[in-house]
Biopython code that builds the backbone (N, CA, C, O; Angstrom):
import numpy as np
from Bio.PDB.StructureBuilder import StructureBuilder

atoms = [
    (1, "UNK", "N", (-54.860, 140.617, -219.525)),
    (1, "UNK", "CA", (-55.287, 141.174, -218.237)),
    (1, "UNK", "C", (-54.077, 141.643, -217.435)),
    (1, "UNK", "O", (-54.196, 142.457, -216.519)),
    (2, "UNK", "N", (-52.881, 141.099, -217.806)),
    (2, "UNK", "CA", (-51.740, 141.536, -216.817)),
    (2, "UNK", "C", (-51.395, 142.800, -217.028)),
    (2, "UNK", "O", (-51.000, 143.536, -216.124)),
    (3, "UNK", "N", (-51.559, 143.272, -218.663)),
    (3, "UNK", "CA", (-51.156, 144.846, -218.542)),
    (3, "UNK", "C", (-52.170, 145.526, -218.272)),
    (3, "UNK", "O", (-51.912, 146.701, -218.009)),
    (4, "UNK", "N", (-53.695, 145.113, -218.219)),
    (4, "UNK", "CA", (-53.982, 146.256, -216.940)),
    (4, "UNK", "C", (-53.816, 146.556, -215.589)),
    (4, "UNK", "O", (-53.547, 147.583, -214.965)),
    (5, "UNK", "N", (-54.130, 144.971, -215.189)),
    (5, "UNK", "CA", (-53.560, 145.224, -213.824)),
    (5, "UNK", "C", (-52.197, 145.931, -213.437)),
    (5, "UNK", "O", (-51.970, 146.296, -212.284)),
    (6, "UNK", "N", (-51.160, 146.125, -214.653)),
    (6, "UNK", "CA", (-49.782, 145.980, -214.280)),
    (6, "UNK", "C", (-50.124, 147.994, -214.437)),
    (6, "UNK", "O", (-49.600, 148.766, -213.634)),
    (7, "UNK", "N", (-50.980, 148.459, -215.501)),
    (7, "UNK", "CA", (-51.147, 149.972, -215.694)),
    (7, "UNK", "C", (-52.182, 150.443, -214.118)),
    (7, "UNK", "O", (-51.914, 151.567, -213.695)),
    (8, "UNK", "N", (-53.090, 149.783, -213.448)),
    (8, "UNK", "CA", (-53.706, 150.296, -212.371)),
    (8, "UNK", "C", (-52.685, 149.935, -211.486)),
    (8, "UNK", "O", (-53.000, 150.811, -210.681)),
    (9, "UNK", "N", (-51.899, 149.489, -211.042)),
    (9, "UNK", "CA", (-51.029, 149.159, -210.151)),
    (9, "UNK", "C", (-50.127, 150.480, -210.523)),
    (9, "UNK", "O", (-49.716, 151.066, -209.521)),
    (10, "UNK", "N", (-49.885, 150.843, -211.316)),
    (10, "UNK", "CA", (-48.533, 151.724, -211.952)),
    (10, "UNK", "C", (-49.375, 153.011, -211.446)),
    (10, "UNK", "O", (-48.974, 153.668, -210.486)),
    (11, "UNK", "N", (-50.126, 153.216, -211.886)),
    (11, "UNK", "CA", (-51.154, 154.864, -211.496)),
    (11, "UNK", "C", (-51.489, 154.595, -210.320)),
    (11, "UNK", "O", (-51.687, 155.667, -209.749)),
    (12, "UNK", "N", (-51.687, 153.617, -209.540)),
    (12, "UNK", "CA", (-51.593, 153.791, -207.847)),
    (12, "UNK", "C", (-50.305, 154.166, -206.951)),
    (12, "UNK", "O", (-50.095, 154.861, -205.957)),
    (13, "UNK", "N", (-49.683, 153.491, -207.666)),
    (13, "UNK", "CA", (-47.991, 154.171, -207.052)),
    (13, "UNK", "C", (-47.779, 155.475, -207.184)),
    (13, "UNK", "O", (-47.321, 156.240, -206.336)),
    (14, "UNK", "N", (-48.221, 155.780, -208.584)),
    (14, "UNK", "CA", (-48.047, 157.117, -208.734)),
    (14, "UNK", "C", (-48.989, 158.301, -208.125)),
    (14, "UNK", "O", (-48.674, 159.491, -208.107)),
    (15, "UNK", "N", (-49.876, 157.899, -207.764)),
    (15, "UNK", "CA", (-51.196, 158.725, -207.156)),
    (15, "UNK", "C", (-50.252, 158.689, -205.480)),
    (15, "UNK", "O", (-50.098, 159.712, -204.813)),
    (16, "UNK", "N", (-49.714, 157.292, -205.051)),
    (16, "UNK", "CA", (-49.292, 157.860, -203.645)),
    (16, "UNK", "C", (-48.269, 158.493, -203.751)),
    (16, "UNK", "O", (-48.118, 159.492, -203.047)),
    (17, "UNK", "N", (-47.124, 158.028, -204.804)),
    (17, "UNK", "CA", (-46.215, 159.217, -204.448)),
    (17, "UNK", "C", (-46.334, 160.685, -204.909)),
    (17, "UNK", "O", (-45.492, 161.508, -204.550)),
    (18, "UNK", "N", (-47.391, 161.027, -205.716)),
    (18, "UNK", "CA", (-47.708, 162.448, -205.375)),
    (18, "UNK", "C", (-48.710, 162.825, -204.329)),
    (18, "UNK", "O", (-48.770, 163.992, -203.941)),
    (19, "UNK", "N", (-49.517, 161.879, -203.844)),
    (19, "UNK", "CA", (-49.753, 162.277, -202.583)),
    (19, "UNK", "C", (-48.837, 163.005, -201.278)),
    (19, "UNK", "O", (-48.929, 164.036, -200.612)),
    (20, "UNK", "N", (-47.707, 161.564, -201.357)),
    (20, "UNK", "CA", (-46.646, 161.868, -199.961)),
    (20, "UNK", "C", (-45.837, 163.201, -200.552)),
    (20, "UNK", "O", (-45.314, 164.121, -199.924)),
    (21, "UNK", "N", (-45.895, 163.049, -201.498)),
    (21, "UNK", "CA", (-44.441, 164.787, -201.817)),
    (21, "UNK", "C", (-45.991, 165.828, -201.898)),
    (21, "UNK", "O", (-45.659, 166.859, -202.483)),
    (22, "UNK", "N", (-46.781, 165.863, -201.702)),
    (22, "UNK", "CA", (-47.813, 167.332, -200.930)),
    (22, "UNK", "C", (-47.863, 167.345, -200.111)),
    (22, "UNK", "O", (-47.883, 168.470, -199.612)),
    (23, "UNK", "N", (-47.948, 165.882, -198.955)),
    (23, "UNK", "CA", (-48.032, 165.971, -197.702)),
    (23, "UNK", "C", (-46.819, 166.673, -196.929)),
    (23, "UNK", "O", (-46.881, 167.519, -196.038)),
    (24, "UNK", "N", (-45.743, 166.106, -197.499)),
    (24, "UNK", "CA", (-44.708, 166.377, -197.219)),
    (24, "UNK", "C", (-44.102, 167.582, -197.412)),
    (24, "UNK", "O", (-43.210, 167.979, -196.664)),
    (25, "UNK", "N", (-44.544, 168.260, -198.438)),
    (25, "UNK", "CA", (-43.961, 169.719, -198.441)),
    (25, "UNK", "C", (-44.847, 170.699, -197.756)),
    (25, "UNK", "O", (-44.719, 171.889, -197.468)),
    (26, "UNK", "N", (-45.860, 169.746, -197.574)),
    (26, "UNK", "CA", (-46.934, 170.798, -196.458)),
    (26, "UNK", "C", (-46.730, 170.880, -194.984)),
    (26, "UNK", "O", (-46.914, 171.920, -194.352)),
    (27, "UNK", "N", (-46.244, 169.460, -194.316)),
    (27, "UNK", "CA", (-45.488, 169.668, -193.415)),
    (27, "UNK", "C", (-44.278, 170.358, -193.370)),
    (27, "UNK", "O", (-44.166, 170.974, -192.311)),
    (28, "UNK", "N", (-43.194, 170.502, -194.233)),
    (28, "UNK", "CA", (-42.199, 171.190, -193.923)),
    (28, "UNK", "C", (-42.680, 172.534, -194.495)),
    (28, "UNK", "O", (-41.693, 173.250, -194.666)),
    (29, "UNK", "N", (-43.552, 173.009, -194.772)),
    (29, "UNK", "CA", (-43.616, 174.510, -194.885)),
    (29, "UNK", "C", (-44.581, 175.092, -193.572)),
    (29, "UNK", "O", (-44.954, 176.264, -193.602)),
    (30, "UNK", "N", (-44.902, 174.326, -192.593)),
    (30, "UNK", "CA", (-45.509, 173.950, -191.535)),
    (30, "UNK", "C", (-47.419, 174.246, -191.779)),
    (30, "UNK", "O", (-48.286, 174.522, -190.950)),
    (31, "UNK", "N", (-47.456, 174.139, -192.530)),
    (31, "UNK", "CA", (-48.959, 173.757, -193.139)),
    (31, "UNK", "C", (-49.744, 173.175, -192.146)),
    (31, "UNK", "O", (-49.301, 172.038, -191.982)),
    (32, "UNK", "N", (-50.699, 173.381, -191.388)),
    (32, "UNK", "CA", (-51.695, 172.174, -190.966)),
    (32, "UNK", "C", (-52.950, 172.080, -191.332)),
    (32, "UNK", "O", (-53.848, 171.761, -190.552)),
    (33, "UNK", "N", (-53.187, 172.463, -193.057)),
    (33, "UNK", "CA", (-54.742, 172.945, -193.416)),
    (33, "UNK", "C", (-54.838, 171.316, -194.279)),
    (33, "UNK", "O", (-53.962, 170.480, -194.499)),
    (34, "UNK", "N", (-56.519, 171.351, -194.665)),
    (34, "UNK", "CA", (-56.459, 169.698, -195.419)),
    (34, "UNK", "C", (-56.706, 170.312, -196.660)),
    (34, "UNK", "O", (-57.366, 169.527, -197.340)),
    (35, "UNK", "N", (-56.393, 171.749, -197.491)),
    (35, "UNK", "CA", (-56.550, 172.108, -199.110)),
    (35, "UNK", "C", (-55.844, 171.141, -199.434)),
    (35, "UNK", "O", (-54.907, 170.701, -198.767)),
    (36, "UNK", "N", (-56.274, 170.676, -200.611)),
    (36, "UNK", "CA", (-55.403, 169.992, -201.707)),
    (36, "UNK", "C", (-54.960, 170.666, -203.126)),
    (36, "UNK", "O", (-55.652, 171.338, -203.890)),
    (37, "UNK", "N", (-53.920, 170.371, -203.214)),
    (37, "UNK", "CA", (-53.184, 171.278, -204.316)),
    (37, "UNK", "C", (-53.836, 172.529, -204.437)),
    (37, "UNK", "O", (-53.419, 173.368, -205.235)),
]
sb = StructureBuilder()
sb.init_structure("model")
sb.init_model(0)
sb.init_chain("A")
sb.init_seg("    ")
for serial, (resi, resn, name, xyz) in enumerate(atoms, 1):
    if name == "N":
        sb.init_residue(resn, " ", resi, " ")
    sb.init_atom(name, np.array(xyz, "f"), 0.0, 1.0, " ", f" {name:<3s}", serial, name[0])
structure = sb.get_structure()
């Protein structure tokens, strides 16, 4: 059970940090729409 939990834990990190680097390049390209990718 630890390596799943340890693989859903791993794809949640990774789901936010490609979240924050869209958010983030959407703010600095001064974006204020809610499209996603």
């Amino acid at each position: 059970m630890g390596v799943i939990i340890g693989c859903v834990v791993g794809n949640l990190i990774l789901a936010l940090a490609v979240i924050g680097v869209v958010i983030w390049k959407k703010r600095s390209s001064g974006y204020k729409t809610t499209k996603e990718l």
